[in-house]
Every structure is written in structure tokens, then in C-alpha cells.
C-alpha positions as a Markdown table, in Angstrom:
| # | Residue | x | y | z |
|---|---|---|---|---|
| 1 | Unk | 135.1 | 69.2 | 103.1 |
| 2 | Unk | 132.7 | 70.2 | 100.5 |
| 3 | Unk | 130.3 | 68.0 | 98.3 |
| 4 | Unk | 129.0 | 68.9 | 94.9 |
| 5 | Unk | 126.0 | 67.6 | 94.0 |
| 6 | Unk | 125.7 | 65.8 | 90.4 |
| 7 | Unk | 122.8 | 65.6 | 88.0 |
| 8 | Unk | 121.8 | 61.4 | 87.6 |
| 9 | Unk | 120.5 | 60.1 | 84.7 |
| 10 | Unk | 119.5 | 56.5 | 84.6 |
| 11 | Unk | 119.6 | 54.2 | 81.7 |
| 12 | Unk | 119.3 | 50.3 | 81.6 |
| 13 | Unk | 119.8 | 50.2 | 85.5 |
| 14 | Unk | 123.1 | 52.2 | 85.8 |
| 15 | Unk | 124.0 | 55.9 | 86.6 |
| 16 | Unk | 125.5 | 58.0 | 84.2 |
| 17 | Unk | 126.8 | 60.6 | 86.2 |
| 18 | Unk | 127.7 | 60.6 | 89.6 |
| 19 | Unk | 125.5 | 61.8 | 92.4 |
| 20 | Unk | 127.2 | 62.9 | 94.5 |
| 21 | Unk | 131.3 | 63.7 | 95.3 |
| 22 | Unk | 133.3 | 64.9 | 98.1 |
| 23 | Unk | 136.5 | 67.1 | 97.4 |
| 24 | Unk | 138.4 | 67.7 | 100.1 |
| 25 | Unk | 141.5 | 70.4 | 99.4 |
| 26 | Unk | 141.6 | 69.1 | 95.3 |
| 27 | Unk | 143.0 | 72.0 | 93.7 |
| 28 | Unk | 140.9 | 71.6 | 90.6 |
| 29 | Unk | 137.4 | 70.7 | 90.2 |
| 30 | Unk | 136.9 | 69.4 | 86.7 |
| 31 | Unk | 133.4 | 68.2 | 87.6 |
| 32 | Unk | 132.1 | 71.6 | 87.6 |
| 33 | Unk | 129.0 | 70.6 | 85.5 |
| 34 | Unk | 126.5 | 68.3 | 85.7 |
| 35 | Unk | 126.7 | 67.7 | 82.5 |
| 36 | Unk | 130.6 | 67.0 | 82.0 |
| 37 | Unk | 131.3 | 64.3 | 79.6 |
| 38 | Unk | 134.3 | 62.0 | 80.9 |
| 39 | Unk | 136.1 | 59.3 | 79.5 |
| 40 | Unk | 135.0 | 55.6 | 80.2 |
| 41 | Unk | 138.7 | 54.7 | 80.1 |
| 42 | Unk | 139.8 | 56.6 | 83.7 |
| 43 | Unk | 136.1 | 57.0 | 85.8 |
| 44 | Unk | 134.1 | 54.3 | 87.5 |
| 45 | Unk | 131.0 | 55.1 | 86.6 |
| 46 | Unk | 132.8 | 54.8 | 83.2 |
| 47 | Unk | 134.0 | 51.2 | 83.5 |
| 48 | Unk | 130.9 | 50.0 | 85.2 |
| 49 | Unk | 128.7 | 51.3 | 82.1 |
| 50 | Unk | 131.3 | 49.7 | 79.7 |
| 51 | Unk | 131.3 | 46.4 | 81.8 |
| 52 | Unk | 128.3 | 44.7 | 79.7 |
| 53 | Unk | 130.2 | 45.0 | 76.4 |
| 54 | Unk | 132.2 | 42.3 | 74.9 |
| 55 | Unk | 136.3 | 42.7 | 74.2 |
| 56 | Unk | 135.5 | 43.0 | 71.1 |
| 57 | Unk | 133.6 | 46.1 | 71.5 |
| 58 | Unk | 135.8 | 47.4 | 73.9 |
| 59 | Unk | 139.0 | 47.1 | 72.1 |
| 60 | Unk | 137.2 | 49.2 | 69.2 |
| 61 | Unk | 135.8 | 52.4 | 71.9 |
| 62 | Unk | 140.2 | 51.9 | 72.9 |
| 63 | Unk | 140.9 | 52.7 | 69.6 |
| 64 | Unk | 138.5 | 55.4 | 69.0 |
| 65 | Unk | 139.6 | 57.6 | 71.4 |
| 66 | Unk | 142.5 | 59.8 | 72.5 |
| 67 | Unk | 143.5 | 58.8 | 75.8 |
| 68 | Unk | 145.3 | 61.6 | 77.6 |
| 69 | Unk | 147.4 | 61.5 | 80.4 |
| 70 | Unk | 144.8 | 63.1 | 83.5 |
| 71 | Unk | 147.3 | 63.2 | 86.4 |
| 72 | Unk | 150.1 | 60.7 | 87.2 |
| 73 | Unk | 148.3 | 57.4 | 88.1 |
| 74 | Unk | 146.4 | 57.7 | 84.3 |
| 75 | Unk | 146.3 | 54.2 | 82.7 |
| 76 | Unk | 147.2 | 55.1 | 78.7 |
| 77 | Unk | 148.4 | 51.5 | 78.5 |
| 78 | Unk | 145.5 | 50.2 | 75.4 |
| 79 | Unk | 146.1 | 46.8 | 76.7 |
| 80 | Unk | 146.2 | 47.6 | 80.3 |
| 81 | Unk | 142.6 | 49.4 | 79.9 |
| 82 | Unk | 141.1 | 46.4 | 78.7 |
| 83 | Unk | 142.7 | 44.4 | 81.6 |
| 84 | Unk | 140.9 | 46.7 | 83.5 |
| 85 | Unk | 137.2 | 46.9 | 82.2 |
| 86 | Unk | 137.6 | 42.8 | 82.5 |
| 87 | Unk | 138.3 | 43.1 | 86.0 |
| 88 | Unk | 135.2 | 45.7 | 86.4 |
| 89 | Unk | 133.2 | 42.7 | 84.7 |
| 90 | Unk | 134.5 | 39.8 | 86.9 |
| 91 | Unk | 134.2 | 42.4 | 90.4 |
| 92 | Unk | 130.8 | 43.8 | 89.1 |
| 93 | Unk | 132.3 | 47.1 | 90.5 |
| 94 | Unk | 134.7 | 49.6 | 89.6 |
| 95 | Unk | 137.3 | 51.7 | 92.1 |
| 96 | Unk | 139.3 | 54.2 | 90.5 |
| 97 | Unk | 142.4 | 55.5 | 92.5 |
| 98 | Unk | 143.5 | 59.0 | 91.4 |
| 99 | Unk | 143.5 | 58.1 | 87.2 |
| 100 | Unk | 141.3 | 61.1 | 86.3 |
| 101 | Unk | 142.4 | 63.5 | 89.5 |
| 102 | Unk | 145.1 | 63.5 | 91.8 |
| 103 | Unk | 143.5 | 63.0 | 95.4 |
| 104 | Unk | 139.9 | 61.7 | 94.0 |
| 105 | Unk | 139.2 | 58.2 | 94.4 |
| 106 | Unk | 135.9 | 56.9 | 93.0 |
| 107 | Unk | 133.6 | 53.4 | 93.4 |
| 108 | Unk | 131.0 | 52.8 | 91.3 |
| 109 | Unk | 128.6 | 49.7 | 91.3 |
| 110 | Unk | 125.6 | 49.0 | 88.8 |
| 111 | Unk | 122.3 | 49.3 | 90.7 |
């Protein structure tokens, strides 16, 4: 197992980029870079940044953007999305379970 270490930056309280993540045997690493932009829609870190914004403004980032289809378990469901930053704001935490790459699970929490 091998960890790569993440560049943080904090704003209002909350991480924007993970510190730290363990691969184990992942066949691509698409967090090569600290400063790798993802999308809200399919991280944690995403969803818990996203979490103090109304519906409203939620529905209007879903339409915005192009959501692609990461690996199998990617949400591309507008609808289902939104069902799922609500939950991130009821739970106060996010866990994502191999939406943005196949054998990575992630848990974010706003500290």
C-alpha cells in the first residue's frame, strides 16, 4: 500500500483537497497532482463543500456542468445528485463508494 500525500487548502473551515489517500493496487492514479480540480458531483470533499448551499443553488452548479461517467458506480442521474448532496447536508458527512474510481472509497467531514 502506498499513500500520496495532498496539498490542503482551507477555506471557511473545510478542506479543499484531500490530505492524504491510500491506493492500494488502483491501476490509475488520477490524483497525481496536488492541484487536480475534481468535480463536486462524484468526491466527498466535493459534496461536503457543496453541503452549505441551498437546492436552489445546487440544481444550477447540476446544470452547469458536464457530468461524465468516472467508472461504473458514477451517479449521472441530475436528480439523483441532488438527492445526494441533501443527504451530505442531513449526515454532515459525505462517503463516496467507487463514483470517481473503481476501488477508491472516500469520507469527508467539515472540520
Amino acid at each position: 500500500m502506498r499513500s500520496i500525500a495532498h496539498a490542503a487548502r482551507w477555506r471557511r473551515g473545510c478542506i479543499c483537497r484531500p490530505l492524504i489517500r491510500d491506493v492500494h493496487r488502483v491501476g490509475v492514479d488520477r490524483h497525481r497532482h496536488a492541484a487536480t480540480r475534481l468535480p463536486a458531483c462524484c468526491t466527498a470533499s466535493g459534496r461536503v463543500l457543496m453541503m452549505h448551499r441551498t437546492d436552489a443553488q445546487i440544481r444550477q452548479y447540476l446544470e452547469s456542468i458536464d457530468i461524465k461517467q468516472f467508472s461504473a458506480k458514477t451517479i449521472t442521474d441530475r436528480a439523483q445528485i441532488l438527492s445526494q448532496f441533501q443527504q451530505t447536508r442531513n449526515e454532515r458527512h459525505s462517503v463516496i463508494d467507487e463514483e470517481y474510481e473503481i476501488r477508491l472509497r472516500s469520507i469527508a467531514v467539515r472540520l
